[in-house]
N, C-alpha and C positions, 0 to 999 in steps of 0.2 A: 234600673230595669227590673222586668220580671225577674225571680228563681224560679226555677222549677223543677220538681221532686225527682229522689232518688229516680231512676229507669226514665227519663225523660231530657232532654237539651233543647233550649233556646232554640228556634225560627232561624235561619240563616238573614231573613229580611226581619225580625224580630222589629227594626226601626220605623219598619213603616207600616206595620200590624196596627190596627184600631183597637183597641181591648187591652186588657192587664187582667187574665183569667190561664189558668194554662191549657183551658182548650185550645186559646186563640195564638199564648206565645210558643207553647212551648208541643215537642214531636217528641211521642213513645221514640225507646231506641228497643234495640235487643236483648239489653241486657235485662234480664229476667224470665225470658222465652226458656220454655220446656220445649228441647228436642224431643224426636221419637228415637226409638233404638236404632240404632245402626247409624243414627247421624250427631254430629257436634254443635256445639255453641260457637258460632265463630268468633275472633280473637278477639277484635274490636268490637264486638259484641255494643258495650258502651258509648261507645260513639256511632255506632250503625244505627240510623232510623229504619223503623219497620218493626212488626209484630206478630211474622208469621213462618213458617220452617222453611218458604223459601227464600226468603230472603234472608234467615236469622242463623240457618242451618249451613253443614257439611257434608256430606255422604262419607263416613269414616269406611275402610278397610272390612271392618265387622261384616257388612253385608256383602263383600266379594268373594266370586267364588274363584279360588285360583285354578288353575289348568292342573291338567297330569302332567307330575313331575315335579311340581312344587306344591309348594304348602301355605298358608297364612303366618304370617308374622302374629308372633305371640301378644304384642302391643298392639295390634288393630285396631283396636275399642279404641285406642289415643292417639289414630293415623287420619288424616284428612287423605284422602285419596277413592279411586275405583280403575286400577290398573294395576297389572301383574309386578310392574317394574317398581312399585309403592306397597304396592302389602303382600308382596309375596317373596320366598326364598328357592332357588333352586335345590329340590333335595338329589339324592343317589337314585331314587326310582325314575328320572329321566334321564339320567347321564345310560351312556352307552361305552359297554368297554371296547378295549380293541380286541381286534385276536389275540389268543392266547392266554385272553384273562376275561374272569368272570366276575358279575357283581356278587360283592361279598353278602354274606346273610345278615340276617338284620341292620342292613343299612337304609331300607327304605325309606323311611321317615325321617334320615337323617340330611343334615344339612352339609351338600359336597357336590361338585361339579369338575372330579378330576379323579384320574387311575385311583392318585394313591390313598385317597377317601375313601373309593366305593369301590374298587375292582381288587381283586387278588390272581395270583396265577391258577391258569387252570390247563385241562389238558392231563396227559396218562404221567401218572408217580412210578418210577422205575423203583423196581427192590432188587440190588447188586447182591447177590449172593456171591460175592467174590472178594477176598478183600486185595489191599493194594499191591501185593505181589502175586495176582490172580488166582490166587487158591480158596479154597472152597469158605465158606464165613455163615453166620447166621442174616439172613435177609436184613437190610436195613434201607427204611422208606427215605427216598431222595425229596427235599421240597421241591415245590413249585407246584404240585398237580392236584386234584382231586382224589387221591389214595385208590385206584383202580387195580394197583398192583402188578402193572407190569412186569413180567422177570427180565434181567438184563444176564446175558448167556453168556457176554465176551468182559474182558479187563474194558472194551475201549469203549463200548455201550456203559459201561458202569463211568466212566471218566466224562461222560460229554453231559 
């Protein structure tokens, strides 16, 4: 039978082709197609007949735009995909905290879809001028809050 060159395979009916040319036996494949940016060479490339980016190509990740709240997967450029759930990550600027806590600073861009990623406590910071046998003490900031400074006046305000 015929050969036929690199980027090219045999006729499926190759047996009952008239000729021994590889116009007549043999069919371009893919492999050797130049994508355009934002799409791939597909896998089988070398056994896919065709010669052209739609039939040769991918739509990779690269040309998706992901929604608020998530972000591009850093690999894109090597993702076949055009959906969120494929080239994208949930970061902390779409999570929502609950009450009581806020999202933390600079977590935007990060990658987290839970309190203890992206929220910190928030809410008024008590300062106990009291210490633990109720007598007078130098201020000291309780966590949990944003440092607003509340004063706490009693033993039992400073304990809760």
């Amino acid at each position: 039978g015929f050969t036929c060159p690199t980027g090219s395979i045999l006729r499926a009916n190759e047996a009952t082709v008239t000729g021994f040319d590889e116009t007549t036996c043999c069919l371009k494949t893919c492999c050797g197609f130049t994508c355009a940016a934002g799409m791939s060479l597909r896998a089988d490339a070398a056994s896919f007949t065709g010669f052209d980016e739609a039939t040769c190509c991918s739509q990779t990740c690269t040309g998706f735009a992901c929604p608020t709240g998530m972000m591009i997967l850093a690999s894109a450029a090597g993702i076949v995909g055009s959906d969120e759930e494929t080239c994208c990550f949930k970061t902390c600027a779409g999570f929502t905290c609950p009450a009581g806590h806020a999202l933390k600073t600079d977590v935007a861009g990060k990658a987290g879809s839970d309190v203890g990623t992206c929220c910190e406590k928030s809410g008024p910071m008590l300062q106990c001028n009291l210490n633990c046998f109720g007598e007078s003490a130098t201020p000291v900031p309780l966590p949990g809050g944003n440092g607003n400074g509340i004063p706490a006046g009693s033993i039992e305000m400073c304990r809760d």
